[in-house]
C-alpha positions as CSV (number, residue, x, y, z in Angstrom):
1,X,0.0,0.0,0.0
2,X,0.7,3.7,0.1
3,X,2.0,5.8,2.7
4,X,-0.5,6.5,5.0
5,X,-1.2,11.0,4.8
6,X,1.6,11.8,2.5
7,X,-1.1,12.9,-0.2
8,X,0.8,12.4,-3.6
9,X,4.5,13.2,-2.0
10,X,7.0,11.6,-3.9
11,X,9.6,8.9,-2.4
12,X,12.0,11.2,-2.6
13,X,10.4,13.9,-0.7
14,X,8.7,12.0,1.6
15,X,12.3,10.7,3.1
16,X,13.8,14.5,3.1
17,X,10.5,15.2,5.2
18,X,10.9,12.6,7.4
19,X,15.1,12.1,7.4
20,X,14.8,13.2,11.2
21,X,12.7,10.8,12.1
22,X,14.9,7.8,10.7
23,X,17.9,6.1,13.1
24,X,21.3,6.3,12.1
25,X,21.5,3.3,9.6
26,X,17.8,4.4,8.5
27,X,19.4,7.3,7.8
28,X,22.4,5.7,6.5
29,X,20.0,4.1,3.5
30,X,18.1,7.3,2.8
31,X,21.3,9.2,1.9
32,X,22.3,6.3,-0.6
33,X,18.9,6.3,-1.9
34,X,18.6,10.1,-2.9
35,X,22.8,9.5,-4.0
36,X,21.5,7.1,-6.7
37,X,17.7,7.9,-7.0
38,X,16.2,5.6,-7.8
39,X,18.5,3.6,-9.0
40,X,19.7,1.8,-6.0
41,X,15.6,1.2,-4.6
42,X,14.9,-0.9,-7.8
43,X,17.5,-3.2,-6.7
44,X,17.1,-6.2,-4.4
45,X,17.2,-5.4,-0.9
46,X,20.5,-7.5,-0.6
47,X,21.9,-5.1,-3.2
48,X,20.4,-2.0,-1.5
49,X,21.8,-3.0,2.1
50,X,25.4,-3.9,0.4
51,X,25.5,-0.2,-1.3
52,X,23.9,1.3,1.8
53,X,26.3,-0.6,4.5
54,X,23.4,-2.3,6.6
55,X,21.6,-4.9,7.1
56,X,18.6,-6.3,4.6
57,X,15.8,-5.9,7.9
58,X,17.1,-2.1,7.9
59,X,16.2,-1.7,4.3
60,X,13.1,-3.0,5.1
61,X,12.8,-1.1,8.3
62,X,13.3,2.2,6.5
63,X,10.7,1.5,3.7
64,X,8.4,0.6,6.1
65,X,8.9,3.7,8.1
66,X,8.0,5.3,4.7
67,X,4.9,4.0,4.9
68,X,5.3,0.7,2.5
69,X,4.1,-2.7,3.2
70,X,6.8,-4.3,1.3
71,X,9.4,-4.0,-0.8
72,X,8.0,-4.5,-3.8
73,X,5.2,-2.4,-3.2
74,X,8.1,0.4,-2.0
75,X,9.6,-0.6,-6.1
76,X,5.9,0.2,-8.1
77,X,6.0,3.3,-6.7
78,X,9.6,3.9,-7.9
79,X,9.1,2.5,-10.8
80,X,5.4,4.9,-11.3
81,X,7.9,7.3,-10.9
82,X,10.0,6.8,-13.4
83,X,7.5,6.5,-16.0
84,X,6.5,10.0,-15.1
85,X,10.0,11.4,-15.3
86,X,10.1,10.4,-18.5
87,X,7.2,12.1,-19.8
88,X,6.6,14.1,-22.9
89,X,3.9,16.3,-24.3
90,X,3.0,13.0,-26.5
91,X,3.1,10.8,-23.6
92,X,0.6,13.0,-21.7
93,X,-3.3,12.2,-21.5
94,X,-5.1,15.0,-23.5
95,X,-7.1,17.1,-20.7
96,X,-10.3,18.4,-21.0
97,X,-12.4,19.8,-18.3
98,X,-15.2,18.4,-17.1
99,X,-18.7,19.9,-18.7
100,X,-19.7,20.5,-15.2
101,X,-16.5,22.8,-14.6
102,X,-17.4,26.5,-13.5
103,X,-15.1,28.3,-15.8
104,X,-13.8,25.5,-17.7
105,X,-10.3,24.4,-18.2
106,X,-8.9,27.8,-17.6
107,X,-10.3,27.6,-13.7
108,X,-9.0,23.6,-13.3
109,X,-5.8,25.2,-14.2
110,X,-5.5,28.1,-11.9
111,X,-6.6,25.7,-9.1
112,X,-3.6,23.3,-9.9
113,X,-1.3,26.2,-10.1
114,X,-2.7,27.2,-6.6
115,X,-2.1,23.6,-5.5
116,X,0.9,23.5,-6.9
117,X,2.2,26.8,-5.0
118,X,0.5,25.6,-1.7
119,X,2.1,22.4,-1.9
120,X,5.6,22.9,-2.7
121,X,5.7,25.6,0.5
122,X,4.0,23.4,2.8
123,X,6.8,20.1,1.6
124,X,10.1,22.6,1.7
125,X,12.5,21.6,4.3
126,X,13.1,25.0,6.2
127,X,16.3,24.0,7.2
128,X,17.6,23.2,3.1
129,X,15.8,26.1,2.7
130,X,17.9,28.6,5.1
131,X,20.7,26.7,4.1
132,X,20.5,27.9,0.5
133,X,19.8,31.4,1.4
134,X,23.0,31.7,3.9
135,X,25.2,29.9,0.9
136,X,23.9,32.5,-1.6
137,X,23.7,35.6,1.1
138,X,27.5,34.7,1.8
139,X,29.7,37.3,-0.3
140,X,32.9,35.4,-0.1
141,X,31.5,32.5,-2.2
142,X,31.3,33.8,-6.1
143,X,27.6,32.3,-7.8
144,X,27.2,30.4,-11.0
145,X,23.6,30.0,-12.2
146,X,22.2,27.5,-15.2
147,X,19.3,25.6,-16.3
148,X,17.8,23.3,-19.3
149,X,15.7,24.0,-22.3
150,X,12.6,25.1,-20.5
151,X,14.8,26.6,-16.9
152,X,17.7,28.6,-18.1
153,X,14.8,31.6,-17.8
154,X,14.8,31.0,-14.3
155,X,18.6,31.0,-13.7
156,X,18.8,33.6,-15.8
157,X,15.8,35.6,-13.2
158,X,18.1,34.3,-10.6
159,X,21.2,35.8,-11.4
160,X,19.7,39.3,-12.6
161,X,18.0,40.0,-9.2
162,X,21.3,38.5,-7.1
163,X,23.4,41.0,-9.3
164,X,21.9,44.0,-7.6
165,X,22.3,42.7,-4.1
166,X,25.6,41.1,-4.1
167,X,28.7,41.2,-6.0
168,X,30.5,37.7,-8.0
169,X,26.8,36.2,-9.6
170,X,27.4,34.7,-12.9
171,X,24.7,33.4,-15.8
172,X,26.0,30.4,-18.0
173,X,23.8,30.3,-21.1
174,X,25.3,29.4,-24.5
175,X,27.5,26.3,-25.8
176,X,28.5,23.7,-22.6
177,X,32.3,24.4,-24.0
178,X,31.8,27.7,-22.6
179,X,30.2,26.8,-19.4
180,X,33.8,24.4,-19.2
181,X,35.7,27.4,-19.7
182,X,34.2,28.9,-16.3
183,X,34.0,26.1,-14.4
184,X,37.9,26.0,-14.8
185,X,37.9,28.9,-12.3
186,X,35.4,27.4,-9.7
187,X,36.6,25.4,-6.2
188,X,35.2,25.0,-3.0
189,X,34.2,28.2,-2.4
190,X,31.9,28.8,-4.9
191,X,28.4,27.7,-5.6
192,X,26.7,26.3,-8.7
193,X,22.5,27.0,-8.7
194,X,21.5,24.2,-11.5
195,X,17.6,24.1,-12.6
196,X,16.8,20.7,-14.2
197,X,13.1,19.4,-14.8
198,X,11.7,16.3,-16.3
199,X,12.9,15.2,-18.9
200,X,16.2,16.1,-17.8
201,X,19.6,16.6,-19.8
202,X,22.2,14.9,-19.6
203,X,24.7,18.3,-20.0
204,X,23.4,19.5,-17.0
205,X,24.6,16.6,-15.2
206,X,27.4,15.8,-17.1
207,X,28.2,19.6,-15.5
208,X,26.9,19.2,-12.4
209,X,29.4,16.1,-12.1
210,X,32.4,17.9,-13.2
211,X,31.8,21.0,-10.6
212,X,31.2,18.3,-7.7
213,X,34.7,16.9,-8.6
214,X,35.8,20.4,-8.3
215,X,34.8,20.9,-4.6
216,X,32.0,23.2,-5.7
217,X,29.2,23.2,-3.7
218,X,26.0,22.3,-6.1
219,X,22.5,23.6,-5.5
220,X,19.7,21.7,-7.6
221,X,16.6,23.6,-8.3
222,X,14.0,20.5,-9.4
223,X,11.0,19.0,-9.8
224,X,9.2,16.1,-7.2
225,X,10.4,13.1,-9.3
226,X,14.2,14.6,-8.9
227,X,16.3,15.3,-11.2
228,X,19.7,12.8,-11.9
229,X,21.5,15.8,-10.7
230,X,20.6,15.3,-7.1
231,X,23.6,12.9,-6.4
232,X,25.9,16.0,-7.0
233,X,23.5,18.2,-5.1
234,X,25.0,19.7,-1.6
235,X,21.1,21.2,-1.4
236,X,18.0,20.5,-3.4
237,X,15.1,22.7,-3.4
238,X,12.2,20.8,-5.3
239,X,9.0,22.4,-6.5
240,X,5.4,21.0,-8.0
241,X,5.3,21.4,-12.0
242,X,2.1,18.8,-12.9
243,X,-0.8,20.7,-14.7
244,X,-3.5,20.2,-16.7
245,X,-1.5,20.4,-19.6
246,X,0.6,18.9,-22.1
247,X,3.4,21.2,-20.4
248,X,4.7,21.1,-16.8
249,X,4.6,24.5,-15.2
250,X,7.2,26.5,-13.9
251,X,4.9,28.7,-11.4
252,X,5.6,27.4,-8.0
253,X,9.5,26.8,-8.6
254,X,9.4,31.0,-9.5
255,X,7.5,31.2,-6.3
256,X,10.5,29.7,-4.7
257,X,13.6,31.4,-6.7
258,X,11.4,34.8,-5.4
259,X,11.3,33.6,-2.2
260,X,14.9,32.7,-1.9
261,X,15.9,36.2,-3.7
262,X,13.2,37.9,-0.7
263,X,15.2,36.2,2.2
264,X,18.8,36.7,1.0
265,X,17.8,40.3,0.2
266,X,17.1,41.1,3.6
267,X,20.4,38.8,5.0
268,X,22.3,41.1,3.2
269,X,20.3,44.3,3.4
270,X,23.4,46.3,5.2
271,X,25.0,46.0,2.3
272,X,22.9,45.5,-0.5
273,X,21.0,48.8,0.0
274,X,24.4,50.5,-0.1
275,X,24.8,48.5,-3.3
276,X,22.0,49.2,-4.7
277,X,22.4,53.4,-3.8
278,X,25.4,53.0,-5.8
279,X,23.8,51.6,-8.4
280,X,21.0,54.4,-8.9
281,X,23.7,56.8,-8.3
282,X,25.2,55.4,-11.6
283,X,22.0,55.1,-13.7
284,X,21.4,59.2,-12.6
285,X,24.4,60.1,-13.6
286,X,24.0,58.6,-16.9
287,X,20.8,60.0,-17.3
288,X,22.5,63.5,-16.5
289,X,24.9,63.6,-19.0
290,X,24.6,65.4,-22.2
């Protein structure tokens, strides 16, 4: 069966929810679990408890704390997962509201967008959360921001608003040779704020791999399913992106780059407003001359 009143929660967010609850070697097997999602949960629980360095009733201790009756009920759901990761526009049921719908599909939609805002607030870890806003409040670590196909407008959002408040914020966009060329100059001082949704590219985690190597600390910006990135991620913020649509929406993860960009404005706010004086001071004077 399900877990019992975790609504439609993934597995991966219901054991970031619930990772203080777990003992140590629970805890042990829900760190190699989000390393190699889901990957290492589709394999036998022999194979799970070898990678995770416990024993098989731990395995099936910790799935059960996750609400599972077994483990191969614990593997459909991984494996529902994945078929939704995967999902295209073709691959999506065609949606049309009910005839009964006040409004039609315009007001199904504008509910799931509420949902979808409500929900990924009320799931976000406060503590990841804080986290990310004192790495990216912190001037001494420079800030590298890129995303996908569908996210780089995000990063790029990101990094325009950071700009004003703080000094060292960088927006990759372009050819991944180029990205290459600035990562040379990254180390463990510096952060890398990567936005990767379903159907998720393999640059971005070939990328995400290389600046882990590098000591960089990686932030993952992503969807409830998780993107492959999460492995390399110090911190993952993860946001709801299902509509009634063939598209996934981007809505409630700009909720949460705002939110983020609201908090480390105010960290910072000593400095940022004397930043940002300078700034108009610049933009006046240029408006002053002949």
């Amino acid at each position: 069966m399900n877990a019992a009143g975790n609504g439609d929660l993934t597995i991966g967010e219901r054991i970031r929810e619930e990772m203080h609850r777990f003992t140590p070697t629970e805890r042990k097997a829900a760190h190699v679990l989000l390393a190699n999602y889901p990957v290492a949960g589709l394999e036998t629980v022999a194979e799970f408890a070898r990678r995770a360095a416990v024993s098989a009733p731990t395995v099936l201790r910790f799935v059960g704390r996750l609400g599972f009756s077994s483990y191969p009920d614990f593997q459909r759901a991984l494996r529902d997962e994945l078929d939704k990761q995967s999902q295209s526009p073709l691959m999506k049921a065609r949606f049309a509201a009910p005839e009964a719908a006040v409004g039609g599909s315009y007001e199904l939609f504008a509910g799931a967008l509420a949902q979808n805002l409500a929900e990924t607030f009320r799931h976000l870890p406060v503590a990841e959360f804080e986290a990310v806003v004192d790495a990216l409040a912190d001037r001494k670590r420079s800030v590298t921001t890129v995303g996908g196909r569908f996210t780089d407008s995000l990063a790029r959002h990101l990094a325009v608003h950071l700009k004003v408040v703080r000094a060292g914020v960088t927006h990759l966009d372009g050819q991944i040779a180029n990205w290459r060329d600035h990562l040379v100059d990254l180390g463990p001082k510096d952060l890398l704020v990567l936005f990767d949704i379903r159907r998720y590219q393999d640059d971005l985690l070939v990328f995400a791999e290389a600046a882990a190597r590098r000591g960089v600390t990686v932030i993952l910006f992503t969807d409830q399913w998780l993107s492959p990135v999460t492995r390399h991620a110090r911190h993952i913020v993860s946001a709801r992106v299902a509509v009634p649509s063939r598209w996934d929406s981007l809505t409630a993860m700009l909720g949460l780059v705002e939110a983020l960009l609201a908090a480390v404005t105010e960290k910072t706010w000593e400095e940022a407003s004397r930043r940002i004086a300078a700034i108009d001071a610049i933009a006046g004077r240029a408006k002053a001359a002949p």
